[in-house]
C-alpha positions in Angstrom: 0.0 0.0 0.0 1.3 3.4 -0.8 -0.1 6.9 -1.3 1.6 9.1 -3.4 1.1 12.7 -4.2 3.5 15.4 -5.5 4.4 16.4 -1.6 3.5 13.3 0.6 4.3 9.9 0.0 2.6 7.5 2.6 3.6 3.7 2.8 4.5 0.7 5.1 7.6 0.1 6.7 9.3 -2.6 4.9 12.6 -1.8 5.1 15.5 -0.9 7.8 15.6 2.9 6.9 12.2 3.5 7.2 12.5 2.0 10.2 14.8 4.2 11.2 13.2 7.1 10.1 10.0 6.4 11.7 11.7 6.2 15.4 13.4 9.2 14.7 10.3 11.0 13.8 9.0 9.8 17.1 12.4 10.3 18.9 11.6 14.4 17.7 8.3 14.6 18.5 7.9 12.7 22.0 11.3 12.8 23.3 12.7 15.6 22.6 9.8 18.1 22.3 7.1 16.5 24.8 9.9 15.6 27.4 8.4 11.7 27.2 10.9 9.5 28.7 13.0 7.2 26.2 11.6 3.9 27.8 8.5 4.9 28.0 8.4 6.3 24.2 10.1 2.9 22.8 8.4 0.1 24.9 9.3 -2.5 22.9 6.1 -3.1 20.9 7.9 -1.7 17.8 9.0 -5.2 16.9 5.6 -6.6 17.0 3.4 -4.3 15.2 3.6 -2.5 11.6 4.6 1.2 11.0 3.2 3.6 8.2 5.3 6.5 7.4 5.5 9.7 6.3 7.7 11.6 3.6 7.8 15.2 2.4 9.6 16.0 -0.4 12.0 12.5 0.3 12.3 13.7 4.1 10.1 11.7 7.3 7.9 14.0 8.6 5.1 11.8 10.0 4.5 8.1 11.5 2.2 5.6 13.3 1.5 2.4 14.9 -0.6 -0.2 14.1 -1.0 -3.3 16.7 -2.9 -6.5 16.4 -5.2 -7.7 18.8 -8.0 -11.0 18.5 -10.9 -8.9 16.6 -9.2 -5.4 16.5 -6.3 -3.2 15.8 -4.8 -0.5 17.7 -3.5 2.9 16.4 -1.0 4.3 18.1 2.2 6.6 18.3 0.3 8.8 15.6 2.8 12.2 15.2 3.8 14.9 12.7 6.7 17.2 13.1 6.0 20.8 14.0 6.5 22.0 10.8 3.8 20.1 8.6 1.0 20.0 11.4 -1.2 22.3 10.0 -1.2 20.0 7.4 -3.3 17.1 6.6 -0.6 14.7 6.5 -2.1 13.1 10.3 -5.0 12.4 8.2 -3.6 10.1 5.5 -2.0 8.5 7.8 -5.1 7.4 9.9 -6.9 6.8 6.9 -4.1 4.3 5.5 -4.5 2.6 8.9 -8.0 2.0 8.3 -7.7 1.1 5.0 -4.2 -1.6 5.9 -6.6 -3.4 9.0 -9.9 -3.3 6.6 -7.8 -5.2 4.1 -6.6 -7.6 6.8 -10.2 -8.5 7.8 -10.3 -6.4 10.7 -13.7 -5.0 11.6 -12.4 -2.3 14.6 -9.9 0.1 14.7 -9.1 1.3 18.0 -7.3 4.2 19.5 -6.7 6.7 22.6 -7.8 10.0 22.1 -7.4 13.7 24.6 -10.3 14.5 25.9 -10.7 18.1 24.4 -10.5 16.5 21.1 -13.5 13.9 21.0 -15.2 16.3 18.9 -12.6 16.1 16.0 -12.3 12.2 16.3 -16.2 11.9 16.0 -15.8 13.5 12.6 -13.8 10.5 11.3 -16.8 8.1 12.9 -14.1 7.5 15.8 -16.5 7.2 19.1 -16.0 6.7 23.1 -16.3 2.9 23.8 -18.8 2.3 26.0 -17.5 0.7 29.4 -13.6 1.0 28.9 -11.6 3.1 31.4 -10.0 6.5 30.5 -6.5 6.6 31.1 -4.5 9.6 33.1 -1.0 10.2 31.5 1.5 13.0 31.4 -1.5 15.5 32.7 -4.0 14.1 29.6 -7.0 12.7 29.9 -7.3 9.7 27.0 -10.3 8.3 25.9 -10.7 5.0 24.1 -12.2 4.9 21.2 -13.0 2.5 17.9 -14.4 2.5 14.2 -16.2 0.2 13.0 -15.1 -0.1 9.4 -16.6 -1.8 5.8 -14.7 -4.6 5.0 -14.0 -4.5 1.1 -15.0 -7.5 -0.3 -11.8 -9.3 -0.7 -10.1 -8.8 2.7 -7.8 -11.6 3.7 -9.4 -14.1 5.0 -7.4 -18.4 5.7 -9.2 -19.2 2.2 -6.9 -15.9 0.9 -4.5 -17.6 -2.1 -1.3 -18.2 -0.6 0.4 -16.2 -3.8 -1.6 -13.1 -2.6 -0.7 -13.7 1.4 2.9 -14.1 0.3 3.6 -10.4 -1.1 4.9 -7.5 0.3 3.1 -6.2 3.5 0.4 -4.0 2.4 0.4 -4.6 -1.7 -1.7 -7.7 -1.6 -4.0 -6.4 -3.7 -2.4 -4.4 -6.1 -2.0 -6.5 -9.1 -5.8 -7.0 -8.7 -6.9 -4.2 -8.5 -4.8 -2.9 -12.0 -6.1 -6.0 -13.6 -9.4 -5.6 -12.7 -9.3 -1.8 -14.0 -7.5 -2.8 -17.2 -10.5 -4.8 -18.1 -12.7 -1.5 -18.4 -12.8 -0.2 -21.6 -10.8 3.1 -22.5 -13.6 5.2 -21.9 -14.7 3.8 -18.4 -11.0 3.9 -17.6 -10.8 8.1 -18.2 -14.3 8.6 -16.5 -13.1 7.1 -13.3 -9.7 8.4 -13.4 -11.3 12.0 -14.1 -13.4 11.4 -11.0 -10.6 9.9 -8.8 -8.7 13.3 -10.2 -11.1 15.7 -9.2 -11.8 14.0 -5.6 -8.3 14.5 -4.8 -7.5 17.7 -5.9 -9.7 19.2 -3.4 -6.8 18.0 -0.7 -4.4 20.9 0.1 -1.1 20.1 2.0 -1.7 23.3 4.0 -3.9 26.6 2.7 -1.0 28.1 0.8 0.2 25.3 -1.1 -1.3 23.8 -4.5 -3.3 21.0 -4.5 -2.1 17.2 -4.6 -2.2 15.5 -7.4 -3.6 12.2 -7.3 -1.6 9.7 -10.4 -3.1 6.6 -11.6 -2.2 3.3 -11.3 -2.2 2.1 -14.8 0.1 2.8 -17.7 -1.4 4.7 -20.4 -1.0 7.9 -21.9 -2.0 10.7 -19.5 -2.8 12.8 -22.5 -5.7 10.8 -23.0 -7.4 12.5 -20.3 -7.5 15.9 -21.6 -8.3 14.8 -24.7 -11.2 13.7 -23.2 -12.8 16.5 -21.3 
């Protein structure tokens, strides 16, 4: 799974330097600006759970955590750098979350949220889970709270063909979904990259840059497009 756009390019950690990259983001954000102790920051669940990152212009700038659990995952360590938090970088990272766990059959996303920010959480359909305790840390009130999400209709499942559950975290269903889009004819194929095109250019990094540019997964001649309006 990856996201790409002129600015931000979103994907999973598969490799040692994104590794890397990803606990130094979090070294910047928690350690060294919100005074959070080392050991408490890097508890040892890094090993056990998958990380999505974040890259600006080829630089980290963003990362999360994603833990598994028996019907549930768990988002966690979610952070920006200073600089590019008044963008919506946060967002595509929570929403590749959702989309990485819906793919791997999982029906609930959980997370902790502050208090004062319940509000901004309901408007991604995250709510308070009835009956689990809030939690007191570092002078916050956190508040669990889950998602249910849509399955898509090909999540993995233990029926899953072993060729598909033996690629790459996260591009399980790549291939499919090209060859399922190449079998549209060129017409259908511009109509719903035209739409996809439009959806996305109303994403702004921040309000002074241009809009991101959403590029399509097939090979064909981009002219094609305008040629078509």
């Amino acid at each position: 799974m990856q996201i790409m756009s002129d600015f931000v390019d979103i994907r999973v950690v598969s490799c040692e330097k994104e590794f890397t990259d990803a606990m130094n983001v979090r070294r910047q954000v928690f350690v060294d600006e919100q005074k959070i102790s080392f050991d408490l920051e890097f508890d040892g669940n890094d090993f056990v759970a998958t990380h999505i990152i974040a890259y600006y212009e080829a630089e980290p700038v963003g990362t999360v955590r994603l833990r598994y659990f028996k019907d549930f995952t768990k988002l966690e360590r979610l952070c920006v750098i200073a600089p590019m938090r008044k963008t919506n970088i946060s967002n595509l990272l929570i929403e590749s979350c959702m989309m990485f766990s819906a793919e791997k059959g999982y029906e609930y996303i959980h997370a902790l949220c502050k208090k004062e920010l319940l509000n901004r959480w309901a408007e991604e359909k995250f709510f308070p889970i009835e009956g689990a305790p809030t939690v007191e840390q570092n002078g916050l009130t956190l508040v669990p709270i889950e998602k249910k999400m849509d399955l898509p209709d090909d999540y993995i499942t233990s029926k899953t063909s072993p060729e598909i559950l033996n690629l790459r975290e996260g591009e399980w269903f790549e291939q499919l979904k090209i060859e399922r889009s190449a079998v549209l004819d060129r017409a259908k194929q511009i109509a719903h990259f035209e739409k996809m095109t439009d959806k996305v250019r109303t994403l702004k990094l921040n309000l002074n840059a241009k809009p991101l540019n959403w590029h399509a997964p097939l090979k064909y001649d981009a002219i094609d497009i305008f040629h078509a309006r």
